[in-house]
DRENDREN-585869 format. One record per residue: residue number from 1; y, x, z of N, C-alpha, C in turn. Coordinates in steps of 0.2 Angstrom, whole numbers, plus 5000, padded with zeros to 4 digits. Each point is the difference from the previous one (the first is absolute). Last residue first. Layout:
N
SITE  bavo  n_north  n_east  n_up  ca_north  ca_east  ca_up  c_north  c_east  c_up
SITE   NUM        Y       X     Z         Y        X      Z        Y       X     Z
...
This chain:
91
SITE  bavo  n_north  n_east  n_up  ca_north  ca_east  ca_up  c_north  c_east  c_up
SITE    91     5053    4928  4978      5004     5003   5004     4996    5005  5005
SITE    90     4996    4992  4974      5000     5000   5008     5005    5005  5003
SITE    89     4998    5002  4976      5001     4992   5002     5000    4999  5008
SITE    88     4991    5021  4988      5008     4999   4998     5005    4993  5006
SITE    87     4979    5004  4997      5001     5005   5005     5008    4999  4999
SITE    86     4987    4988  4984      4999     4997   5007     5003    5004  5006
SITE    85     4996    5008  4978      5007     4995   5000     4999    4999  5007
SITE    84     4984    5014  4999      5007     5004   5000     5004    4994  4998
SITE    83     4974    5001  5010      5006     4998   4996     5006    5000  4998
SITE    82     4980    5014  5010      5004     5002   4993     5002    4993  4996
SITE    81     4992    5001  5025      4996     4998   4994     5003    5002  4993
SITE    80     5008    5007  5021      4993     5003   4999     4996    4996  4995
SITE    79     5020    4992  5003      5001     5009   4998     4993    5001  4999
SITE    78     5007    4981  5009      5000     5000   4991     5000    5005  4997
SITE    77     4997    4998  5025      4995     4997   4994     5000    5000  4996
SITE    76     5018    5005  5014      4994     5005   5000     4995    4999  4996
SITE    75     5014    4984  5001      5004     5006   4995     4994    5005  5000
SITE    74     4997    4981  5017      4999     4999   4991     5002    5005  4995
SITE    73     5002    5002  5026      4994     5000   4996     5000    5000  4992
SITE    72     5023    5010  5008      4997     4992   5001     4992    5003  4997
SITE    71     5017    5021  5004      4997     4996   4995     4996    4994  5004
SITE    70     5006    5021  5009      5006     4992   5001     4999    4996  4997
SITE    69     4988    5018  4998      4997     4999   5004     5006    4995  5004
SITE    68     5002    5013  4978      4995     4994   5003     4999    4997  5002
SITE    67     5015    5019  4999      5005     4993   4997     4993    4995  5002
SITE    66     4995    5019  5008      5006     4999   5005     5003    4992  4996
SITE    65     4986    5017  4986      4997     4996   5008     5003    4995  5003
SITE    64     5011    5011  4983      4994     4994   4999     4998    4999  5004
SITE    63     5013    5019  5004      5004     4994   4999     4995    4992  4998
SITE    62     4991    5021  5003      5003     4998   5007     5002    4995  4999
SITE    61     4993    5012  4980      4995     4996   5003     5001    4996  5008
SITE    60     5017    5013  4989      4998     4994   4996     4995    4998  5002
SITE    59     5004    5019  5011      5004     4995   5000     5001    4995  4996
SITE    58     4985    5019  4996      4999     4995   5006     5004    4995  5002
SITE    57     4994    5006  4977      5005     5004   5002     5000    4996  5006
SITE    56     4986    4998  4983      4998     5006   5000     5007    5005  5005
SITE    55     4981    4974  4999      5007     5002   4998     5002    5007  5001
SITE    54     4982    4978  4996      5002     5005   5000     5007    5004  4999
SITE    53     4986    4977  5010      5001     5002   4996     5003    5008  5000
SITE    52     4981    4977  5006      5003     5007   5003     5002    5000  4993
SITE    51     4988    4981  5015      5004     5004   4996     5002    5004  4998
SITE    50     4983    4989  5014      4999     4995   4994     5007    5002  4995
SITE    49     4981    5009  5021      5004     5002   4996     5003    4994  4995
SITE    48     4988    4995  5022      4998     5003   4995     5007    5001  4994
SITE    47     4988    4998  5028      5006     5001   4996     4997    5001  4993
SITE    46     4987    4991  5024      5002     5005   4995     5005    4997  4994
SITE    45     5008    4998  5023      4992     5006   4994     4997    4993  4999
SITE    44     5020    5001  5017      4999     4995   4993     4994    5002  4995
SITE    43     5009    5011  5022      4996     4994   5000     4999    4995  4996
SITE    42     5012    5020  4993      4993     5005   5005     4996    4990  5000
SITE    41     5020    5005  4989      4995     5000   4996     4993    4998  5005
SITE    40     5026    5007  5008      4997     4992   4997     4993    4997  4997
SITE    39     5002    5023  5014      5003     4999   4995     4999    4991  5000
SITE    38     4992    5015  5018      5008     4996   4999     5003    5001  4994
SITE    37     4977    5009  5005      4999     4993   5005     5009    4997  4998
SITE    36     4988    5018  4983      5005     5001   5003     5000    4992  5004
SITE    35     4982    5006  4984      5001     5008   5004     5007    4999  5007
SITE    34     4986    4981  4981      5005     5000   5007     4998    5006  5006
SITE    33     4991    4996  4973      4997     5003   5006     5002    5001  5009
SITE    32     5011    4992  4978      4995     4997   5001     4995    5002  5008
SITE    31     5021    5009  4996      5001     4994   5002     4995    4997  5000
SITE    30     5000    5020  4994      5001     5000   5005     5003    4994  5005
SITE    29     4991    5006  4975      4996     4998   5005     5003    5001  5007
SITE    28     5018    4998  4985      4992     4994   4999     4995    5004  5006
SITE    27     5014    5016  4996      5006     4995   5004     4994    4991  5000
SITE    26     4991    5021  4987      5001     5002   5008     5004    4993  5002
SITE    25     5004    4998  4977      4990     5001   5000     5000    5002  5010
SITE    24     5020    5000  4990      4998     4993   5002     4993    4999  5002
SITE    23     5020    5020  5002      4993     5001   5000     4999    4992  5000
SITE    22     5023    5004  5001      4997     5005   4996     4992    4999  5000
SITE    21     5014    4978  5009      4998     5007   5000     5000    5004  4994
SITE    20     5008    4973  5012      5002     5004   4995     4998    5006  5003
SITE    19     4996    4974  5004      5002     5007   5002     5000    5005  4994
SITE    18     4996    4970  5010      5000     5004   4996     5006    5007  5002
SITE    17     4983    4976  5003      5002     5007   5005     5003    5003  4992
SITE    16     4992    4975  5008      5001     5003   4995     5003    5007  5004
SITE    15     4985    4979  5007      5005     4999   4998     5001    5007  4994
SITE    14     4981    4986  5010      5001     4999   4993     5008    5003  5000
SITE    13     4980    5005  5013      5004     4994   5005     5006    4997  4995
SITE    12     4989    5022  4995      4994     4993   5002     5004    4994  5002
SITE    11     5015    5018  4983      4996     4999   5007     4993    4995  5000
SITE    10     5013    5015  4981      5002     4992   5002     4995    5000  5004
SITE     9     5013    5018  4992      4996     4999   5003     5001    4992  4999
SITE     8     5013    5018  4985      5000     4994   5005     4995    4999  5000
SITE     7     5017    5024  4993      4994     4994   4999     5001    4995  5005
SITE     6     5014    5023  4988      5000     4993   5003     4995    4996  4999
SITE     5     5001    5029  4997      4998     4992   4997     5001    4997  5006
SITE     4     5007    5026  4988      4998     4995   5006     4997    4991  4997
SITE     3     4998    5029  4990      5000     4994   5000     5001    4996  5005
SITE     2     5007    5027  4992      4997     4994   5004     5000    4992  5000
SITE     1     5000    5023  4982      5004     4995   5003     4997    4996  5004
């Protein structure tokens, strides 16, 4: 069974990146290593990993992408901090 993963970069310029692959171990260094000049990542390096989560049917990893990245700084932050009352509470 294939695995995808929703993750979030937290940038040098402090903001927040986040995407969805099959291969995360590949999709990191290719951020880390800014293989690509027009990805969001490329003038932000270095990047470091601050979330990831698992999922076995791509579409539900599409759909968390897509729900996050509407998410307010602070949401994103209660997530990558495993506050979940606080996740709950922000907007």
């Amino acid at each position: 069974m294939k695995t995808y993963y929703v993750y979030i970069l937290k940038c040098a310029d402090g903001t927040y990146y986040t995407d969805f692959t099959s291969n995360l171990d590949a999709k990191l260094e290719s951020h880390k290593a800014g293989k690509r000049k027009d990805t969001y990542t490329f003038e932000r390096r270095p990047v470091h990993l601050v979330f990831e989560s698992e999922f076995t049917v791509p579409a539900l990893a599409i759909a968390a992408k897509r729900k996050i990245n509407r998410w307010s700084r602070d949401k994103k932050e209660a997530l990558i901090n495993g506050e979940f009352q606080k996740l709950m509470q922000v907007s």
